[in-house]
C-alpha positions in Angstrom: 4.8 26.2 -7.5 2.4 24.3 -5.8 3.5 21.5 -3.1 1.3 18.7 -2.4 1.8 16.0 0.6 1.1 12.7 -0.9 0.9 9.5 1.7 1.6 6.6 0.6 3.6 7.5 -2.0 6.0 3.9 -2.3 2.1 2.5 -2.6 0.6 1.3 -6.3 -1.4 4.6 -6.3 0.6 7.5 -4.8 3.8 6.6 -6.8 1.7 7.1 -10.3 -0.2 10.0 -8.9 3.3 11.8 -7.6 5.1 10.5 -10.9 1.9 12.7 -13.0 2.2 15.9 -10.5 6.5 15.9 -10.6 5.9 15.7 -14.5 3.6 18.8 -14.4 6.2 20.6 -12.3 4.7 20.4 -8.6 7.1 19.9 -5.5 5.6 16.7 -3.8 6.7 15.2 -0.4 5.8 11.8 -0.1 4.9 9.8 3.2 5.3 6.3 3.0 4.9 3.3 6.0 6.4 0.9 4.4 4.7 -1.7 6.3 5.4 -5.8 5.1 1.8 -6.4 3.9 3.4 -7.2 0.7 6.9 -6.9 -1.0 8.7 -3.9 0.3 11.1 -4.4 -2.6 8.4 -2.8 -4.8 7.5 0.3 -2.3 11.4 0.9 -2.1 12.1 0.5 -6.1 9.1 3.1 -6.5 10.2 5.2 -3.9 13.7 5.4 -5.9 12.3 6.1 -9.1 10.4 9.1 -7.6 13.6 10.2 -5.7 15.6 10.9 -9.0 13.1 14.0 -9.5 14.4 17.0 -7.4 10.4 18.0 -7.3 10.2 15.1 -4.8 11.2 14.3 -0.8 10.2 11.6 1.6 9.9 10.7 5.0 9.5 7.0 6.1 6.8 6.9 9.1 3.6 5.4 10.5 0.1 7.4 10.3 -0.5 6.5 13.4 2.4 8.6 14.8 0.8 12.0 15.6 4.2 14.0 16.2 6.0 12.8 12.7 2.7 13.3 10.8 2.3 16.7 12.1 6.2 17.7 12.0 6.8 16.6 8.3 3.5 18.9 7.4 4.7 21.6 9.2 8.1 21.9 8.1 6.6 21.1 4.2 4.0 23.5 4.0 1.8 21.8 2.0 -1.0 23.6 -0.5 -2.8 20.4 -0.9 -3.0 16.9 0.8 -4.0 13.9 -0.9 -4.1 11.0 1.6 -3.9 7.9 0.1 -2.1 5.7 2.5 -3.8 3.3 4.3 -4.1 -0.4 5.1 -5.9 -2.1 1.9 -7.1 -5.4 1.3 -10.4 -6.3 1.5 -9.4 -9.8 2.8 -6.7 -9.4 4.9 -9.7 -7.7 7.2 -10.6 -10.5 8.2 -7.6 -11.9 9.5 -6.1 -8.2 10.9 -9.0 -6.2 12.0 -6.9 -3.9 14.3 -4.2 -2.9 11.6 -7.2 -1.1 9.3 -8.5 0.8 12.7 -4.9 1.6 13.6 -4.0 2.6 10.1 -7.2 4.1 8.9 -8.7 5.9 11.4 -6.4 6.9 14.0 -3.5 7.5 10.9 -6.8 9.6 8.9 -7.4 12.0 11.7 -3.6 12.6 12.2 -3.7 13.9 8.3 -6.8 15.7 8.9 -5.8 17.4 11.9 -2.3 18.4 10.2 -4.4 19.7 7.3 -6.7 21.8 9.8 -3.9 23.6 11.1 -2.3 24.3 8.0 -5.5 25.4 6.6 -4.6 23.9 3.2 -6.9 24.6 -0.1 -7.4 21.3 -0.6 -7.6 18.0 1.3 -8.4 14.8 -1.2 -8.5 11.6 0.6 -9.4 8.5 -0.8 -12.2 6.0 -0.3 -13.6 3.1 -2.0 -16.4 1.7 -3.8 -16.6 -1.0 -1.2 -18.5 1.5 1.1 -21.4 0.7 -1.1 -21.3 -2.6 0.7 -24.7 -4.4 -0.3 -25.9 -1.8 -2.2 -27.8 -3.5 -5.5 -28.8 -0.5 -7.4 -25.7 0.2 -9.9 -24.1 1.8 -11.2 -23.8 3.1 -8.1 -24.5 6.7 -7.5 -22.1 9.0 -4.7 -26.2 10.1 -4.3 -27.3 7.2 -2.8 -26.7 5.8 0.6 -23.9 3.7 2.1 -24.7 2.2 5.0 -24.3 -1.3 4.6 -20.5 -1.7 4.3 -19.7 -6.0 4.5 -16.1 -5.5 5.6 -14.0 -3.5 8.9 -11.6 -2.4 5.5 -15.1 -0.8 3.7 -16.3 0.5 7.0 -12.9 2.3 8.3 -13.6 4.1 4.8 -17.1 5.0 5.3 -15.8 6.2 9.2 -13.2 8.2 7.0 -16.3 10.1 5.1 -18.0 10.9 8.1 -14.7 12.2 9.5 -13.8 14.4 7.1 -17.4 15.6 6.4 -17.6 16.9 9.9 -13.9 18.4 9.8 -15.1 20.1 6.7 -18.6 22.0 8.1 -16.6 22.7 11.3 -13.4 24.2 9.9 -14.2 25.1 6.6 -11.8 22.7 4.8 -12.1 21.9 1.4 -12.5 18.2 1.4 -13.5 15.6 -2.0 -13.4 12.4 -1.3 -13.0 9.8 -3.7 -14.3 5.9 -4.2 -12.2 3.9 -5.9 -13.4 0.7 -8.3 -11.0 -1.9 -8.9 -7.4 -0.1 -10.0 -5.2 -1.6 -11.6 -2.1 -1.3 -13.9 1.8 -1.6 -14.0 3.7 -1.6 -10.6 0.2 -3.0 -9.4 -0.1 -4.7 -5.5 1.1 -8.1 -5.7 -2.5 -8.8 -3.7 -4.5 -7.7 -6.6 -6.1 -9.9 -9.3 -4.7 -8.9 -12.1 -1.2 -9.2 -10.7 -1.9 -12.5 -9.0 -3.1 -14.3 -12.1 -0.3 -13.4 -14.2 2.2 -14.6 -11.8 0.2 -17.8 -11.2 -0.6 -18.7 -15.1 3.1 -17.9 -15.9 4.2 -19.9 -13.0 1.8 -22.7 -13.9 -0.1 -22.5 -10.7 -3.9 -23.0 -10.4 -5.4 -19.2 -10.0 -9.1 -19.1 -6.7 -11.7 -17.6 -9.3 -14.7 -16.9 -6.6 -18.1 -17.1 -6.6 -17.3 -19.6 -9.4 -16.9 -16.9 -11.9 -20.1 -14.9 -11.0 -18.4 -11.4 -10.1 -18.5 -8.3 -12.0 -16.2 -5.6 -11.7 -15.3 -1.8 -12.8 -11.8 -1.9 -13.7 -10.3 0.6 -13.6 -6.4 1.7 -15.3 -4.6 3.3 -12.8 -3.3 6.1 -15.3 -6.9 7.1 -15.9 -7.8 7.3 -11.7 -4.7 9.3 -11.5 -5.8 11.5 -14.0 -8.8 11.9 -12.5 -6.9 13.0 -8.7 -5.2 15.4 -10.5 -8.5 17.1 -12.6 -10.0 17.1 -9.1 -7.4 19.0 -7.1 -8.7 21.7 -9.0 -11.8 21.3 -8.3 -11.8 22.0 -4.2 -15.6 21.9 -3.4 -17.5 25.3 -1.9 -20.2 25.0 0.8 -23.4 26.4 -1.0 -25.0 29.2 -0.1 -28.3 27.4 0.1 -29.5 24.2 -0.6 -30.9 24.5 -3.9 -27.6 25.4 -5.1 -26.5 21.8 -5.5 -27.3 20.4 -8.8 -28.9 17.1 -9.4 -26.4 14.5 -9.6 -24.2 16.0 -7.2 -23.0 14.8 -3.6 -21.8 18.0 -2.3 -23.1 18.3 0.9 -25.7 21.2 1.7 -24.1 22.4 5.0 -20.2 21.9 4.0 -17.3 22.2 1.8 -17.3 18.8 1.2 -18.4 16.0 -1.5 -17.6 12.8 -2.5 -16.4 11.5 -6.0 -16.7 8.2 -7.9 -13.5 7.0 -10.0 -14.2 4.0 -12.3 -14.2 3.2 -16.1 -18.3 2.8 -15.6 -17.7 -0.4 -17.5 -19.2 -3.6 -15.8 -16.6 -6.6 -16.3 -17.6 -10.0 -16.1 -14.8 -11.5 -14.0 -14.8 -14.9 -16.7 -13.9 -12.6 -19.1 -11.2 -11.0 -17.4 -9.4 -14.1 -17.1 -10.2 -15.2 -20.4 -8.6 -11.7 -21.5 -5.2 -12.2 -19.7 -4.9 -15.4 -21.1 -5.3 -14.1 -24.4 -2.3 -11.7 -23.6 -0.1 -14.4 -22.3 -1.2 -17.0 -24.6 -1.7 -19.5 -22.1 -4.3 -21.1 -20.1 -5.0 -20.7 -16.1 -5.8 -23.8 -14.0 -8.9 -22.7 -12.9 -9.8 -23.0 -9.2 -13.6 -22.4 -8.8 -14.5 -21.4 -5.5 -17.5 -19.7 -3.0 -17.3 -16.3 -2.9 -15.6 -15.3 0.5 -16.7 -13.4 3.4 -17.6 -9.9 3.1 -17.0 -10.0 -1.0 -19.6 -8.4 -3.1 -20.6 -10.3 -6.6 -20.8 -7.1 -8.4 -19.2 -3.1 -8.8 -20.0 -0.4 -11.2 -19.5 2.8 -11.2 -21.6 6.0 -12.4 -18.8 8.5 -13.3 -21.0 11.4 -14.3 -20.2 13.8 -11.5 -16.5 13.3 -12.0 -17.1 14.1 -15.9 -19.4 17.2 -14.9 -16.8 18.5 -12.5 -13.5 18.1 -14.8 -15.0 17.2 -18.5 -12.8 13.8 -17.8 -14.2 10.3 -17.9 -11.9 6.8 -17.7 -12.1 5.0 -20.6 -9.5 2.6 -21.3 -10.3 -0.8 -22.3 -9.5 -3.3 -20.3 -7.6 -5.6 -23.1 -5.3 -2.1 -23.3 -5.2 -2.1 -19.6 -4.1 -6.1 -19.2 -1.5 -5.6 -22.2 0.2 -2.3 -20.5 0.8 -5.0 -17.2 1.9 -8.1 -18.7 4.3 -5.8 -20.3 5.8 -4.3 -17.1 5.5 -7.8 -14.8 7.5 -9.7 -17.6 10.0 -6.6 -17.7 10.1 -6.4 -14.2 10.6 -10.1 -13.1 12.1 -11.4 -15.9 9.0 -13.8 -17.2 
């Protein structure tokens, strides 16, 4: 049986991702913050759906505590780590710099080290597509570079890839690390747009629509990136012998065990019709708020998912009206509306 360490597993990604792994029979071990940076009602009621599977465990701690981190691994004995945990929000950057170093960083190298010493098969960690900061060539490629991240969140990421790259040459460890575009889904982060607008237009409330409508984004369902995690796990990546062993298209790095994945439905929403989408579902109209785009925002994402369908045959695909539907559902479950 294999036994994964999932952190952030009370978070809108790690609970699906341990929820698929339990299903196929692994023995998870979650490690969850559960910082306030929104409802901890949520993190705990995912939490105790994940607990009622005797595949799964938990310890409650901080990244940034070396000696829990370490001690929780240890005792576990994990095959695989997927680190997913972290301190998210593009926005909330701005106002709490410190929080994403803390987090991010200083909590990354604490997984890292703990998978080092364990010498696990497999260390996954994610990223996000906001490393491709000003980037205007898209879809974007993992090929191309990423250098000119907009935001301390998109650059604690990118710090995260350079990190693991050189833990991987150095020790040998199997690292993938993958860029996320726009997830959502049920049990969704109250911070996110999709989950924000339906709250708002069911509420009555005007919903901020940025850039006045000019944004595009990949949307992605969360039970497709998921999916994808769980293809990749099996896919750990293998230093090459020599250069010319990478194939084109492919981010694996020449001189380490070690690439980096895109995740994204390679569909290019315009954020207008988004909106107009979920008001379709709901059958009613937002109060549009038509605003500047804010600080460190990008007006456009898209990703190319061709390495992630080369390495596992598996592409995201559902459609975003699919997508909206499958959330409305659960929000007016969960809260009643």
């Amino acid at each position: 049986m294999t036994r994964v360490l999932i952190t952030g597993t009370a978070g809108f990604i790690g609970f699906h991702l341990a929820k698929l792994l339990l299903a196929e029979g692994f023995r998870v071990h979650g490690y969850d913050g559960m910082t306030d940076y929104y409802d901890v009602t949520l993190k705990q009621k995912r939490h105790a759906m994940l607990l009622q599977n005797e595949g799964f465990s938990a310890t409650e701690g901080m990244l940034e505590d070396e000696a829990l981190v370490w001690s929780v691994a240890e005792e576990f004995k994990p095959d695989v780590i997927v680190h997913l945990a972290a301190q998210a929000g593009v926005r909330y950057s701005l106002e709490n710099p410190r929080a994403y170093l803390d987090s991010n960083v200083i909590g990354t190298f604490n997984v890292m080290e703990a998978a080092r010493k364990l010498e696990v098969r497999h260390l996954l960690m994610a990223s996000t597509s906001s490393v491709y900061g000003a980037n205007l060539d898209m879809p974007f490629q993992e090929t191309e570079k990423a250098d000119t991240q907009l935001t301390i969140y998109a650059a604690t990421k990118k710090a995260n890839e350079s990190m693991a790259h050189a833990y991987a040459h150095l020790w040998t460890l199997p690292t993938t690390m993958f860029r996320f575009f726009t997830v959502y889904g049920p049990w969704g982060r109250p911070d996110l747009a999709l989950f924000k607008f339906v709250d708002a237009i069911l509420d009555g409330r005007p919903i901020d629509i940025y850039n006045h409508g000019d944004m595009h984004r990949d949307f992605t369902y969360i039970d497709d990136l998921v999916r994808g995690i769980r293809l990749l796990i099996d896919t750990p990546p293998v230093r090459p012998a020599t250069p010319e062993d990478i194939e084109e298209g492919d981010s694996l790095s020449p001189v380490a065990p070690f690439r980096v994945v895109n995740i994204g439905n390679s569909d290019k929403v315009r954020l207008l019709d988004f909106v107009d989408a979920i008001e379709d579902e709901l059958g009613v109209k937002a109060i549009r708020n038509y605003m500047d785009i804010q600080p460190g925002d990008v007006p456009a994402t898209w990703a190319n998912a061709e390495l992630l369908q080369n390495l596992t045959g598996y592409r995201p695909q559902t459609d975003i009206k699919d997508g909206i539907r499958d959330f409305v559902k659960w929000f007016r479950g969960y809260y009643d509306k």
